[in-house]
Backbone as a printed PyTorch tensor [residue, N CA C, xyz], in Angstrom:
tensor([[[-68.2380,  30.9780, -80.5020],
         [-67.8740,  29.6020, -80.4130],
         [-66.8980,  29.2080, -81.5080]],

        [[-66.9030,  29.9030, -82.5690],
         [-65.9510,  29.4740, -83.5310],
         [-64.4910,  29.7770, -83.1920]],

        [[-64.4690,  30.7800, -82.0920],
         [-63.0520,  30.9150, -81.4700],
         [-62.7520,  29.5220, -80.5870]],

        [[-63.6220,  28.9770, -79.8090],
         [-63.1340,  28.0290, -79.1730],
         [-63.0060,  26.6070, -80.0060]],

        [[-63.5840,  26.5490, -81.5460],
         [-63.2490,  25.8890, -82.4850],
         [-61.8350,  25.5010, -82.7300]],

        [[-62.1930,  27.1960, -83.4250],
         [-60.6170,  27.4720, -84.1310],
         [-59.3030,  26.8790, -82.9560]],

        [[-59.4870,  27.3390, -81.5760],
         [-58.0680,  26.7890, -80.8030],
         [-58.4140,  24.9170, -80.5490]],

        [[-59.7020,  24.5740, -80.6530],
         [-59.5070,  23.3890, -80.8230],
         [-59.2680,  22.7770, -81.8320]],

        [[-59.1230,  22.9680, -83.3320],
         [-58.7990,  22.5520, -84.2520],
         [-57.2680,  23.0180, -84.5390]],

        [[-56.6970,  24.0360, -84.0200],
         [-55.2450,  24.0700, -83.6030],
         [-54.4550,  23.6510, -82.5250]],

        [[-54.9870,  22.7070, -81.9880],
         [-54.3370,  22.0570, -80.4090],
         [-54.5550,  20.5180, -81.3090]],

        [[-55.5730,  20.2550, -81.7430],
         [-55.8410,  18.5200, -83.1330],
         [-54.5180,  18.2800, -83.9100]],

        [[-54.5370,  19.8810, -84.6170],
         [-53.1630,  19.8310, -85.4940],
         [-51.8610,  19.5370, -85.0350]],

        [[-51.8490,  20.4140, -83.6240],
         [-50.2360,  20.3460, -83.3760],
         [-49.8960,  18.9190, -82.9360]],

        [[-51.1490,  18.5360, -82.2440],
         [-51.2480,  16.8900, -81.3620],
         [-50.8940,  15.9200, -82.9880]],

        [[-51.7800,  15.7560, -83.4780],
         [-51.4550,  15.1610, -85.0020],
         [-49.6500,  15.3290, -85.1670]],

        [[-49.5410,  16.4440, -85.4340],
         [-48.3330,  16.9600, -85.8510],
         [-47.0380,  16.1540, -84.7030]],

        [[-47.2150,  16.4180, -83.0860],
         [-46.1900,  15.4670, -82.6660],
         [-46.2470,  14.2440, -82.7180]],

        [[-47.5870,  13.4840, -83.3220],
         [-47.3540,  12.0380, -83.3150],
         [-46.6290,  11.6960, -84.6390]],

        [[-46.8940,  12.7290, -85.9250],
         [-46.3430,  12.1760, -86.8020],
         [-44.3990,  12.3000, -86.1110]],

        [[-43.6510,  13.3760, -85.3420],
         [-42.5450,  13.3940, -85.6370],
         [-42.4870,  12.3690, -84.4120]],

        [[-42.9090,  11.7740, -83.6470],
         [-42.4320,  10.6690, -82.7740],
         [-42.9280,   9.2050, -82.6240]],

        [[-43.4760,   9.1760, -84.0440],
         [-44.3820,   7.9010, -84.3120],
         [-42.8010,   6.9250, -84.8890]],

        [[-43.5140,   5.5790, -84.2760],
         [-42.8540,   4.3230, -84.5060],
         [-42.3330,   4.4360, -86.1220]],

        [[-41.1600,   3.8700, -86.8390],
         [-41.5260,   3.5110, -88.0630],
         [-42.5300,   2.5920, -88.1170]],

        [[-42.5670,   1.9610, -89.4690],
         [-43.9110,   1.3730, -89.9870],
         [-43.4560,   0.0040, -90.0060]],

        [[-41.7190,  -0.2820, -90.1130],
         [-40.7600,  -1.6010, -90.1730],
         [-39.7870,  -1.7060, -89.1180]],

        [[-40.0940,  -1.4570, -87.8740],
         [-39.1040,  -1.8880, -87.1800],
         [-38.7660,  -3.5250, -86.9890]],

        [[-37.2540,  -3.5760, -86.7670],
         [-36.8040,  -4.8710, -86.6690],
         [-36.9820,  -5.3980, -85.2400]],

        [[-37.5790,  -6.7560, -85.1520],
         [-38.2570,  -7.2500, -84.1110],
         [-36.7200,  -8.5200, -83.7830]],

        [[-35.7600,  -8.5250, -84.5170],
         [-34.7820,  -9.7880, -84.0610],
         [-33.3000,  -8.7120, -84.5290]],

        [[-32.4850,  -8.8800, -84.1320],
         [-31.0380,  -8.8120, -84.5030],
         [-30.0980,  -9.6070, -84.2660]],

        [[-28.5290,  -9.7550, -84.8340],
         [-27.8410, -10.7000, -84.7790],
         [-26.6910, -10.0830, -84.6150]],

        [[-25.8120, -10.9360, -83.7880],
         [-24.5390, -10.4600, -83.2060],
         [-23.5820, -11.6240, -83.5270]],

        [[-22.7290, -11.5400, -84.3890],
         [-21.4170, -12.7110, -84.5410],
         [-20.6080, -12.5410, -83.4950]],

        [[-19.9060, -13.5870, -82.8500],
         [-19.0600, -13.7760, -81.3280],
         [-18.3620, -14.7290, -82.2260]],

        [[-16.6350, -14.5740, -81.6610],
         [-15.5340, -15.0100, -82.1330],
         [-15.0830, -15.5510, -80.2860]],

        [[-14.3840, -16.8530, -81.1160],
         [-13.6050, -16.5130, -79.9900],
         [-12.1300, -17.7790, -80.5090]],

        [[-11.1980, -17.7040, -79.5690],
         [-10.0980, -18.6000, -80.0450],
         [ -9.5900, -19.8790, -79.2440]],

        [[ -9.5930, -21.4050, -79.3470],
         [ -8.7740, -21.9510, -78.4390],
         [ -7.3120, -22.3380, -78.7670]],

        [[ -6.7160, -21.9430, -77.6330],
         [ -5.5270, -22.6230, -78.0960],
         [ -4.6920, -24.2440, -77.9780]],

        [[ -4.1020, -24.4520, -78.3350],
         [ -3.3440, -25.8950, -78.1150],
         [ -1.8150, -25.6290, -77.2320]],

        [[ -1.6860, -26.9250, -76.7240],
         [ -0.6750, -27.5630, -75.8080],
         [  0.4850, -27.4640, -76.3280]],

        [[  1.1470, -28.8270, -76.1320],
         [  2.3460, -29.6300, -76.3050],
         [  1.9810, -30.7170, -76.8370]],

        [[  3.1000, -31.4490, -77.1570],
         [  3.3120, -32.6200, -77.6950],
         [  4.2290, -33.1320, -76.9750]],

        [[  4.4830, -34.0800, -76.0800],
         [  5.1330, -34.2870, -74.9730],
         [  5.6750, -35.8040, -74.8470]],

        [[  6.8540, -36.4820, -74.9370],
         [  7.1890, -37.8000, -74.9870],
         [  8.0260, -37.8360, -73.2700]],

        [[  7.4460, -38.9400, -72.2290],
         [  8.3640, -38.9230, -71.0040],
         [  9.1530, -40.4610, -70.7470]],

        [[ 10.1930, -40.6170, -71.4130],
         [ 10.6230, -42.1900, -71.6510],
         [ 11.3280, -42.1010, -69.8720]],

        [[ 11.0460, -43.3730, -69.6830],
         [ 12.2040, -43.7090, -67.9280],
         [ 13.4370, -43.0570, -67.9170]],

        [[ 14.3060, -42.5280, -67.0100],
         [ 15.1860, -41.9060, -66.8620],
         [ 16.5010, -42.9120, -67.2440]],

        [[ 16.1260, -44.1840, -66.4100],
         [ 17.4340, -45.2050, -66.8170],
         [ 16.2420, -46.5900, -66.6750]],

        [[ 17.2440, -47.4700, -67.3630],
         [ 16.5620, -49.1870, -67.0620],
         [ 18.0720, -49.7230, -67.2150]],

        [[ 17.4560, -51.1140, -66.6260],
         [ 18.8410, -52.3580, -66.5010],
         [ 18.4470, -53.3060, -67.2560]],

        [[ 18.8140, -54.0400, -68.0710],
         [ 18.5500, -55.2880, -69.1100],
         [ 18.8380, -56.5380, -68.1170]],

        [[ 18.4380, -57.4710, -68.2550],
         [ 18.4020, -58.8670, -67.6540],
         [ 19.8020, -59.0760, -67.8810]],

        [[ 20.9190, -59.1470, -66.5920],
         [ 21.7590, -59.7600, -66.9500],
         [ 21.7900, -60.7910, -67.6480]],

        [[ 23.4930, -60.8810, -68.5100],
         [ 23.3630, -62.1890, -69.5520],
         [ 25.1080, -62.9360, -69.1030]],

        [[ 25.3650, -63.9540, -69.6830],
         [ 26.3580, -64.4220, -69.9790],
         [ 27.1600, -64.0750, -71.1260]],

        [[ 28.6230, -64.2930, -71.1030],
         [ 29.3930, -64.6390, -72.3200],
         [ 29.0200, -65.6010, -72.9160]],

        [[ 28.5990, -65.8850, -74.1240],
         [ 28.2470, -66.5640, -75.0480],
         [ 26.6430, -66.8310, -75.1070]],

        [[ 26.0020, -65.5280, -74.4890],
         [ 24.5050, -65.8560, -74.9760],
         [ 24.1230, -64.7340, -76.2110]],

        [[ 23.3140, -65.3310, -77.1070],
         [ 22.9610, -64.5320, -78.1010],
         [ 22.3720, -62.8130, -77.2900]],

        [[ 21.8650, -63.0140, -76.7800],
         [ 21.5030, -61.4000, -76.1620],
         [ 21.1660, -61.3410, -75.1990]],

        [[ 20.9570, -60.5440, -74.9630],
         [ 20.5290, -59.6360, -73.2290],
         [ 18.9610, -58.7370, -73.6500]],

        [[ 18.0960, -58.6040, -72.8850],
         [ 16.6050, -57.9210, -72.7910],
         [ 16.1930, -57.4670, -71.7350]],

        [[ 15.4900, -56.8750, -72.0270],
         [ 14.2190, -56.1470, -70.8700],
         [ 13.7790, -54.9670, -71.0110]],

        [[ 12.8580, -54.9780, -70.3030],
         [ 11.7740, -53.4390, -70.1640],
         [ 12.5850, -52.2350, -70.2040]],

        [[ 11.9610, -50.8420, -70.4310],
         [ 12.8590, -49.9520, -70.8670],
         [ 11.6090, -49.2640, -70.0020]],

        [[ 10.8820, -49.6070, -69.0080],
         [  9.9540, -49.1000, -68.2470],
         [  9.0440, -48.0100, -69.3750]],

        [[  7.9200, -47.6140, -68.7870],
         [  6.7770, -47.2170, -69.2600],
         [  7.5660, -45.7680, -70.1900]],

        [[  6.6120, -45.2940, -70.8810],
         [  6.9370, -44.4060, -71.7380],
         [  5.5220, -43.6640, -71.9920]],

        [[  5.0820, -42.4340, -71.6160],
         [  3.7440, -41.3140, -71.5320],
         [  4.2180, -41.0310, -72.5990]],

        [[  3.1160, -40.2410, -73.7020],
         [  2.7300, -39.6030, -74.0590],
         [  1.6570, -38.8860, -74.0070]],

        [[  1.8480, -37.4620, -73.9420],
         [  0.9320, -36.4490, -73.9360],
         [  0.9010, -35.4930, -75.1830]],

        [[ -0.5820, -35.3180, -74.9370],
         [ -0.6640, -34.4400, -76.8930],
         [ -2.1430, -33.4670, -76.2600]],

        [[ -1.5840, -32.5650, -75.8220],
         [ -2.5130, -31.5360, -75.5490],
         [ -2.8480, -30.6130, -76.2980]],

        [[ -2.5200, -30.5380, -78.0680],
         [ -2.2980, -29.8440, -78.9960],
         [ -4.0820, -29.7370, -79.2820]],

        [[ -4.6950, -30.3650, -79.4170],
         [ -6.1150, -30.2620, -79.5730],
         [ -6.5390, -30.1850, -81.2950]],

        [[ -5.8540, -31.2130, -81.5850],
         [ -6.0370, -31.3300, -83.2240],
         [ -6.1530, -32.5940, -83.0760]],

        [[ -6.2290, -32.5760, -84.8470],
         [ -6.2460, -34.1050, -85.4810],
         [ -5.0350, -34.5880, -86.1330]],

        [[ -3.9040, -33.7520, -85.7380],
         [ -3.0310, -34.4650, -85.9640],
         [ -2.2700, -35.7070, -84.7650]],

        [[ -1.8970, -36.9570, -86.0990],
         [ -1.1600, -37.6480, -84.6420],
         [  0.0690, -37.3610, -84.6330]],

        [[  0.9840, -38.5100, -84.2220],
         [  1.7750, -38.4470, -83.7670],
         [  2.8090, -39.9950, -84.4430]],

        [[  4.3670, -39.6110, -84.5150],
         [  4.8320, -40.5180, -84.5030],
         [  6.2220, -40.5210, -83.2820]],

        [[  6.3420, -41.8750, -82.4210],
         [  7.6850, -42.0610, -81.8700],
         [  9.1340, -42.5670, -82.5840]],

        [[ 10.0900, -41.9770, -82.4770],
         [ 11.0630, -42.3830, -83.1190],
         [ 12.2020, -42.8520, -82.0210]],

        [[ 12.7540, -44.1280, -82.1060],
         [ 14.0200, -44.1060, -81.0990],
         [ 15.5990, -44.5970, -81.9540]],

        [[ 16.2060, -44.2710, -81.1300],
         [ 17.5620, -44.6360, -81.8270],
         [ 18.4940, -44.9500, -80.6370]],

        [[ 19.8180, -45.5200, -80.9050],
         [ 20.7830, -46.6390, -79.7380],
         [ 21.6090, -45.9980, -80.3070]],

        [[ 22.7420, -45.5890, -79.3920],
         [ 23.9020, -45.6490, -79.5920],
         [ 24.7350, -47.1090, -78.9410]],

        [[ 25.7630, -46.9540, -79.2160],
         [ 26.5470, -48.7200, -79.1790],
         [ 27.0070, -48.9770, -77.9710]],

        [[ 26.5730, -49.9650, -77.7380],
         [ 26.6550, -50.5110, -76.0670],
         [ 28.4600, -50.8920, -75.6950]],

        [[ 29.0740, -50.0500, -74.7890],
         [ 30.5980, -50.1590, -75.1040],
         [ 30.9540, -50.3710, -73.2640]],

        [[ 32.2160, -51.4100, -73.4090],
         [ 32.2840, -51.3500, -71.5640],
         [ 33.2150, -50.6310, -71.5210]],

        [[ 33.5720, -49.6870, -71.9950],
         [ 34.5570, -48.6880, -71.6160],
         [ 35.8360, -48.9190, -71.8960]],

        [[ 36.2710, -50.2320, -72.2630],
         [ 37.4710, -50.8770, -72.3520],
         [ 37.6150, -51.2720, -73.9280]],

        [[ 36.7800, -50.8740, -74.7050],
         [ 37.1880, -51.6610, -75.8540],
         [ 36.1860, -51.9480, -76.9680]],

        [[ 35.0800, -53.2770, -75.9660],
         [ 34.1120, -54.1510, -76.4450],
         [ 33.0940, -53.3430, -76.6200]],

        [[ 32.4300, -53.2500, -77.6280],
         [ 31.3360, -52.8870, -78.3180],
         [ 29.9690, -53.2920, -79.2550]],

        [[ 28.6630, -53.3340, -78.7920],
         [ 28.0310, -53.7510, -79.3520],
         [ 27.0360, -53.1970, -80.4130]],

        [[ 27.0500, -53.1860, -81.2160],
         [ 25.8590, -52.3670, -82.2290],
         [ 24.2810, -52.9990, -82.3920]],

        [[ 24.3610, -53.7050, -82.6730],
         [ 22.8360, -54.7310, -83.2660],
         [ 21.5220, -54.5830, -81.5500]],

        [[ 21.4500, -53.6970, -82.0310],
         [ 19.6800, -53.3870, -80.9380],
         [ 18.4390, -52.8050, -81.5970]],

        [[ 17.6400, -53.3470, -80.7960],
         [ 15.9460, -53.9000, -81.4740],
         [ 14.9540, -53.3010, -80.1000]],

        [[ 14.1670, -52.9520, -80.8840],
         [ 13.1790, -52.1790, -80.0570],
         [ 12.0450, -52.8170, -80.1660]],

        [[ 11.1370, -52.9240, -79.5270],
         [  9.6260, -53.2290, -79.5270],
         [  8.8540, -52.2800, -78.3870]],

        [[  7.8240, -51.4750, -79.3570],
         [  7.0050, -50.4000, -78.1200],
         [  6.0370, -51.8380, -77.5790]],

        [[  6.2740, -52.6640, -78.0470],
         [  4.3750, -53.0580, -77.4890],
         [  3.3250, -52.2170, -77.7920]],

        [[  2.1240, -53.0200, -77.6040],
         [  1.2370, -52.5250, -77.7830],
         [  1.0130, -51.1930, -76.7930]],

        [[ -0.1910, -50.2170, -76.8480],
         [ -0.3180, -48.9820, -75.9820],
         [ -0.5020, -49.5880, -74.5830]],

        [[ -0.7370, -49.6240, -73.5150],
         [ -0.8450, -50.0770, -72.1130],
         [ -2.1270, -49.2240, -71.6830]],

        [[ -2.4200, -48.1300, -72.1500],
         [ -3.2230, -47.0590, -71.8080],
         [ -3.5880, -46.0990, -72.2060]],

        [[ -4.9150, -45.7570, -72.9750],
         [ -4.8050, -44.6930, -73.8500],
         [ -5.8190, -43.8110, -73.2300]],

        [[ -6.2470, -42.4640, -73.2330],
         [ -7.6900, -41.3700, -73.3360],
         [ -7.5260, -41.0330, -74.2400]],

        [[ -8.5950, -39.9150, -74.4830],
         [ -9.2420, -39.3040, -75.4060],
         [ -9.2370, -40.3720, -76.8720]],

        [[ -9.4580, -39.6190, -78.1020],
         [ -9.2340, -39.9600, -78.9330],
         [ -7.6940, -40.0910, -79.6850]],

        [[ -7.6820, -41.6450, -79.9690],
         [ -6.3100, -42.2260, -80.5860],
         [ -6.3860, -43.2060, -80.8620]],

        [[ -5.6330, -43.3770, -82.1660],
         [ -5.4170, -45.1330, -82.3510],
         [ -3.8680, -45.3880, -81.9140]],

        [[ -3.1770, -46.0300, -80.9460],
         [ -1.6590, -46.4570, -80.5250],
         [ -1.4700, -47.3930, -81.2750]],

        [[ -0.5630, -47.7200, -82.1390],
         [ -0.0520, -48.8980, -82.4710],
         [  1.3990, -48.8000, -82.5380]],

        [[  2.2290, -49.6060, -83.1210],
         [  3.4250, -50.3000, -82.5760],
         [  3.9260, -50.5750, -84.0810]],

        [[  5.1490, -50.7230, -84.3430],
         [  6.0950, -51.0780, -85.0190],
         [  6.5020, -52.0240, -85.2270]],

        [[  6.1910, -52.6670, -84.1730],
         [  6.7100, -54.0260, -83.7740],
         [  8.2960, -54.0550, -83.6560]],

        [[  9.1840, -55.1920, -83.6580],
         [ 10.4760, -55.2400, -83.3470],
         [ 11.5360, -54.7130, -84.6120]],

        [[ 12.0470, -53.6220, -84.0490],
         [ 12.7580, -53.2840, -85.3920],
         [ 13.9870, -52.6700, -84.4590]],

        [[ 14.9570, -52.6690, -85.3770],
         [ 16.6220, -52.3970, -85.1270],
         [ 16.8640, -50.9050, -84.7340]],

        [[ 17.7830, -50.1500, -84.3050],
         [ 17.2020, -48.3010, -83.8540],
         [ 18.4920, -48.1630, -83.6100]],

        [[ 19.3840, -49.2200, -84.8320],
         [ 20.9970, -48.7050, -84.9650],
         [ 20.9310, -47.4120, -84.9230]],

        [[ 19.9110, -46.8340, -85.8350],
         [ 19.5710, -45.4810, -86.3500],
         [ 18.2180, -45.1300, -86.3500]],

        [[ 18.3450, -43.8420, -85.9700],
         [ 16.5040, -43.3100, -85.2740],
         [ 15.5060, -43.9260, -86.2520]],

        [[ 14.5980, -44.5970, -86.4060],
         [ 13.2670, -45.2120, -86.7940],
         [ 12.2800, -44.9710, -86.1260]],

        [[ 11.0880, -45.0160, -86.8180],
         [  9.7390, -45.2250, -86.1520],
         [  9.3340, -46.6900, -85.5010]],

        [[  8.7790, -46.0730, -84.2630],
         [  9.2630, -47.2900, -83.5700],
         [  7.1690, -47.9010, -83.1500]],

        [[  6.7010, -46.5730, -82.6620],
         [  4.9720, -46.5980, -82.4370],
         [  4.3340, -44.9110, -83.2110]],

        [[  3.1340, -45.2700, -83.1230],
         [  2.4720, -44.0550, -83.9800],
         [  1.0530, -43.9550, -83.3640]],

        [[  0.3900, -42.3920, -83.1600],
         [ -0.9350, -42.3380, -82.5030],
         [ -1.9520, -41.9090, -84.2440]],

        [[ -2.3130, -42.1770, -84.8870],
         [ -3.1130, -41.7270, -86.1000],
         [ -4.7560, -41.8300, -85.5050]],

        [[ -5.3610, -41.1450, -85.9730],
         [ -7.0710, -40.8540, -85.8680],
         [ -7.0130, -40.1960, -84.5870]],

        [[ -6.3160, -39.3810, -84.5650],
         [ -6.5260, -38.0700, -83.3380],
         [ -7.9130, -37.5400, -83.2260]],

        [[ -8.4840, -36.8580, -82.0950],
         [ -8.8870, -36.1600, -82.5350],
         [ -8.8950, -35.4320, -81.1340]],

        [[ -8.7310, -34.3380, -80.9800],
         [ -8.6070, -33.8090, -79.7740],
         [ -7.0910, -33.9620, -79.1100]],

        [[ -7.2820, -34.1840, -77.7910],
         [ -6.3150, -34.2030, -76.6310],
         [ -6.2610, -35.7300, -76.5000]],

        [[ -4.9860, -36.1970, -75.7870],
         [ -5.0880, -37.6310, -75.9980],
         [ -3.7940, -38.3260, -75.4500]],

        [[ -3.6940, -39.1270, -74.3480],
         [ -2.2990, -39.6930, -73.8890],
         [ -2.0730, -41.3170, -74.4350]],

        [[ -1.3730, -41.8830, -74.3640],
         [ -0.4720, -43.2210, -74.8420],
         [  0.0860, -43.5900, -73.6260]],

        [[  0.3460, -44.8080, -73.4820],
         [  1.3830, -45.6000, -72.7150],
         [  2.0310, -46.1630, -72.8850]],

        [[  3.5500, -47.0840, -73.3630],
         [  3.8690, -47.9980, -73.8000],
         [  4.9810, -48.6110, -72.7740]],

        [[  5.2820, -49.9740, -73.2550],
         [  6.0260, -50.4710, -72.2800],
         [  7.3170, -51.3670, -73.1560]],

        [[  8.3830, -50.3390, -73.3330],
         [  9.0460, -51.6460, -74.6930],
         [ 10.1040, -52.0970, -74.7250]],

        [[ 10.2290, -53.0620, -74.6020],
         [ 11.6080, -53.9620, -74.8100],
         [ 12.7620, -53.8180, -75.4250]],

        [[ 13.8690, -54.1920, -74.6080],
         [ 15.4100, -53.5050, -75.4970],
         [ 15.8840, -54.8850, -75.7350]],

        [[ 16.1710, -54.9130, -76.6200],
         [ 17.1770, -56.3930, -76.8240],
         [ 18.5540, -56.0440, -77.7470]],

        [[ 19.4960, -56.5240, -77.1460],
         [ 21.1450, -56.1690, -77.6830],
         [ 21.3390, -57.5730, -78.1880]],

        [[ 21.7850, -57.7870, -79.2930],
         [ 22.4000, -58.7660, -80.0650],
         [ 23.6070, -58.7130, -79.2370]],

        [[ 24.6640, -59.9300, -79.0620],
         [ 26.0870, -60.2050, -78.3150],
         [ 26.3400, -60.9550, -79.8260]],

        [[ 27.6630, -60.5830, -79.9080],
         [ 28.5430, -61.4420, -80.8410],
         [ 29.1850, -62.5970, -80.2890]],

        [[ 29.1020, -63.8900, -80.4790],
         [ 29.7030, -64.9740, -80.1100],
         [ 30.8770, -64.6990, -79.1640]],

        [[ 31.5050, -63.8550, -79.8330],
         [ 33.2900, -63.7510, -78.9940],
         [ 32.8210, -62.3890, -77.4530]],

        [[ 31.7720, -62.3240, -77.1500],
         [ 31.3460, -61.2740, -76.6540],
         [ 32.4060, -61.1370, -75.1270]],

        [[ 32.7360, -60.0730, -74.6320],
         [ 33.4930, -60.3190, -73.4980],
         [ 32.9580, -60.1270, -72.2350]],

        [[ 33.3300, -60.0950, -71.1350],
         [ 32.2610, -60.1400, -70.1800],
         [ 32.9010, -58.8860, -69.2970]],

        [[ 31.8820, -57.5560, -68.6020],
         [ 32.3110, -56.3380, -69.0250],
         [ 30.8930, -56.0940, -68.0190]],

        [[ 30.5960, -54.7560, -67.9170],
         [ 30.0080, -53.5330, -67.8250],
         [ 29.5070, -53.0480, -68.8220]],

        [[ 28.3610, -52.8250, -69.3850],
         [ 27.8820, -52.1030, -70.8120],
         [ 26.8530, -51.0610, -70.5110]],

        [[ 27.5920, -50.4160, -71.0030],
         [ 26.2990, -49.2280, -71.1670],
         [ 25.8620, -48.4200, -72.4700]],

        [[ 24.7960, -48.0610, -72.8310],
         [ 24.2790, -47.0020, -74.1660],
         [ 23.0540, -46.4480, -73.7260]],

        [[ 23.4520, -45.6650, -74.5350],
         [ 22.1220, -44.7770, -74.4390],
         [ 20.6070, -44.9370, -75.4570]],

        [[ 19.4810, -45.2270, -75.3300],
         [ 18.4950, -44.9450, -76.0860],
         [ 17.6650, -43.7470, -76.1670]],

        [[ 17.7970, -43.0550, -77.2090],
         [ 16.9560, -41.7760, -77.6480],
         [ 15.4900, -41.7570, -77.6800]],

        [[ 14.3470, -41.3890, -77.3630],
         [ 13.5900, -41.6980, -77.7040],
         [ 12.7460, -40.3810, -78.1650]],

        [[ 11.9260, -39.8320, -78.9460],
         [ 11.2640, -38.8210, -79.4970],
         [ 10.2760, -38.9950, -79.9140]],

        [[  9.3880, -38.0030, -80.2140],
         [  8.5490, -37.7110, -80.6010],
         [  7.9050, -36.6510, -81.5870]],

        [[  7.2120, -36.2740, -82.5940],
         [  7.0740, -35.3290, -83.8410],
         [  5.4010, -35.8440, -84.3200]]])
């Protein structure tokens, strides 16, 4: 019987023996962690002023001529916090013959229509002999459109002649 011992106390050992080489550690980790990246990107910055407008006909000898310069979009799909400023500028209202006017004034008005996050405000009436800030979007945050609707007004000089006028207004955005 000590033979059938002996192979049972060598079948204990080897059994012992594979649990030690396939036994669990004593600390396995029960959680792990994985960092994920990822990137978004941004848009445009986008100003769409009317293609053309007509000013309220005027007379010879009225101080000026006005009107709408039709709606004006902005789009800012950039997806920041930065805003935005509009800048416009006039070149000189000339009838082709001669007569020429310089002295023009802009007003964005107030925004007409805004999403997302923006504050629109306005400049109020200022001169765009030469490019100026005319409206501004500040407290961005995200994506975000504007509307504006703004008035052209041409100063006439007393001796003004009576004519055809045309100029151009620039309008931009940064």
């Amino acid at each position: 019987m000590n033979k059938k011992f002996g192979y049972v106390a060598v079948a204990a050992l080897g059994a012992l023996a594979l649990l030690g080489v396939t036994a669990l550690p004593a600390s396995a980790a029960a959680t792990g962690d994985t960092d994920v990246t990822f990137t978004l990107t941004g848009g445009t910055l986008d100003i769409t002023p009317a293609a053309s407008a007509a000013l309220t006909n005027g007379a010879t000898g009225d101080d000026d001529v006005s009107g709408s310069l039709g709606a004006v979009g902005v789009s800012d799909t950039r997806g920041s916090i930065a805003g935005w400023i509009i800048t416009a500028s006039s070149t000189t209202f000339s009838d082709g013959v001669g007569s020429a006017f310089t002295g023009v004034s802009y007003n964005s008005g107030s925004a007409t229509a805004t999403t997302g996050f923006i504050t629109a405000g306005s400049a109020g009436e200022v001169s765009i002999d030469n490019a100026v800030p005319v409206a501004e979007g500040t407290a961005a945050v995200g994506n975000n459109t504007a509307s504006f609707t703004p008035t052209l007004t041409v100063t006439l000089p007393t001796m003004s002649l009576a004519g055809n006028y045309t100029g151009t207004v620039t309008t931009s955005i940064a």
